[in-house]
C-alpha positions as CSV (number, residue, x, y, z in Angstrom):
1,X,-181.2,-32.7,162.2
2,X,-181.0,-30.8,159.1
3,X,-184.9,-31.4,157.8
4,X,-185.8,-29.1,160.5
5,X,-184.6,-26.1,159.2
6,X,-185.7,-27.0,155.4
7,X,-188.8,-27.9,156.7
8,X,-189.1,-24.4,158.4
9,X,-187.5,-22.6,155.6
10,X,-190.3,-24.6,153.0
11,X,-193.1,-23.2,155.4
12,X,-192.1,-19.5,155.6
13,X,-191.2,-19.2,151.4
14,X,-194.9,-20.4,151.0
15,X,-196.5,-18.4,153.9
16,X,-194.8,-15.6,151.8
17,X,-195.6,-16.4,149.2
18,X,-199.3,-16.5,150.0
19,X,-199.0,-12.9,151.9
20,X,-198.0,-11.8,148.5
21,X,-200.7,-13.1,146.6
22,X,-203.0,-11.8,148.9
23,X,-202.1,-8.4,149.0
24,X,-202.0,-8.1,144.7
25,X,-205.8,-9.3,145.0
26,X,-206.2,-6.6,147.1
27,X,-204.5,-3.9,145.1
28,X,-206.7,-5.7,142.1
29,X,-209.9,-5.5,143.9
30,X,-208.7,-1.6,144.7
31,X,-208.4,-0.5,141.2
32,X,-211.8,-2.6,140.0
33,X,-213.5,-1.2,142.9
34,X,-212.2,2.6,141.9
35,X,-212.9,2.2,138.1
36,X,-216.9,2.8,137.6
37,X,-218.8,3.5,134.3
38,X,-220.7,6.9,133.8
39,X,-224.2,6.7,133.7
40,X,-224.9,10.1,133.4
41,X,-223.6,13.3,133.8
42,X,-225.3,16.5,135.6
43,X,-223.0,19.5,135.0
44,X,-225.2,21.5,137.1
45,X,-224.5,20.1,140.2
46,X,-220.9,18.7,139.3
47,X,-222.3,15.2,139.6
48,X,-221.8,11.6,137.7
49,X,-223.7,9.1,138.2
50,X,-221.8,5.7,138.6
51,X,-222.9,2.4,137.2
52,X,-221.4,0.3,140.1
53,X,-222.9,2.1,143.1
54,X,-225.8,3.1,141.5
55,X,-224.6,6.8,143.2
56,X,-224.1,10.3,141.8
57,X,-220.6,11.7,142.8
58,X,-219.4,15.3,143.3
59,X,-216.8,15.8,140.4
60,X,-214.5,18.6,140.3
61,X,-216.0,20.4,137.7
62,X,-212.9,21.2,135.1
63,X,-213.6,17.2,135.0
64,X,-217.1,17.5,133.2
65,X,-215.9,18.7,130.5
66,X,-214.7,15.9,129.2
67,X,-216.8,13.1,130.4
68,X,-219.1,11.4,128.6
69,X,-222.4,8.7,129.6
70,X,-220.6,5.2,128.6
71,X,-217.2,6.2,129.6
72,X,-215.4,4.3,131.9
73,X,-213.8,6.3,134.7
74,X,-211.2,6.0,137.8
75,X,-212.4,8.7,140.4
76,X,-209.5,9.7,142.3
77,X,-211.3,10.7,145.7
78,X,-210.7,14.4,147.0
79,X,-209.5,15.2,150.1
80,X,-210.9,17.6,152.6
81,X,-214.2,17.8,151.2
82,X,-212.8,18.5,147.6
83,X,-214.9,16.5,144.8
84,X,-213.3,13.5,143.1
85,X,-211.1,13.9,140.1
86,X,-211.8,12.2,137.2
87,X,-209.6,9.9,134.9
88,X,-210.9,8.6,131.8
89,X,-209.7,4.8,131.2
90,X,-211.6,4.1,128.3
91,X,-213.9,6.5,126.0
92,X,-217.3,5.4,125.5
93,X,-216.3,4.8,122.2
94,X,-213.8,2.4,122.8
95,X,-215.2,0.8,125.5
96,X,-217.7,-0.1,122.3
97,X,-215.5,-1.0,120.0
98,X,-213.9,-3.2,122.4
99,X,-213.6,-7.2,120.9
100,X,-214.5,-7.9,124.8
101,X,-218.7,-6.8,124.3
């Protein structure tokens, strides 16, 4: 009689356990998929374009400023039709000085 409820108690710990993994994958995936590199940059038209999609992206333009080709990026998507905001992760500089290339 009392295997049943360990047995049930074993089950749930590792079906939670697994619902947590799960869900920091996904937060992972999340920040990957929001991180991009810059390509290049049109200031005229408040635009990057990002390495991963291959896309060019409204930026807000205070943003421009400071962005660079070869910088990596997190774009921080607007809401109600604003542009993106822009948040520099890594220089292009350090992104080449980086023991990872």
């Amino acid at each position: 009689m009392r295997l049943l409820p360990i047995g049930v108690a074993v089950a749930m710990m590792i079906t939670a356990a697994a619902s947590s993994a799960a869900t920091v994958e996904n937060l992972t995936d999340q920040v990957q998929r929001a991180r991009t590199k810059v390509v290049r940059v049109d200031r005229a038209a408040g635009k990057i374009l990002c390495a991963e999609s291959g896309r060019w992206v409204p930026v807000a333009r205070q943003d421009l400023d400071r962005v660079q080709p070869g910088d990596v990026v997190r774009l921080e998507r607007g809401s109600n039709g604003q542009p993106s905001r822009l948040v520099i992760v890594r220089t292009a500089a350090q992104e080449m000085a980086s023991p990872e290339n």
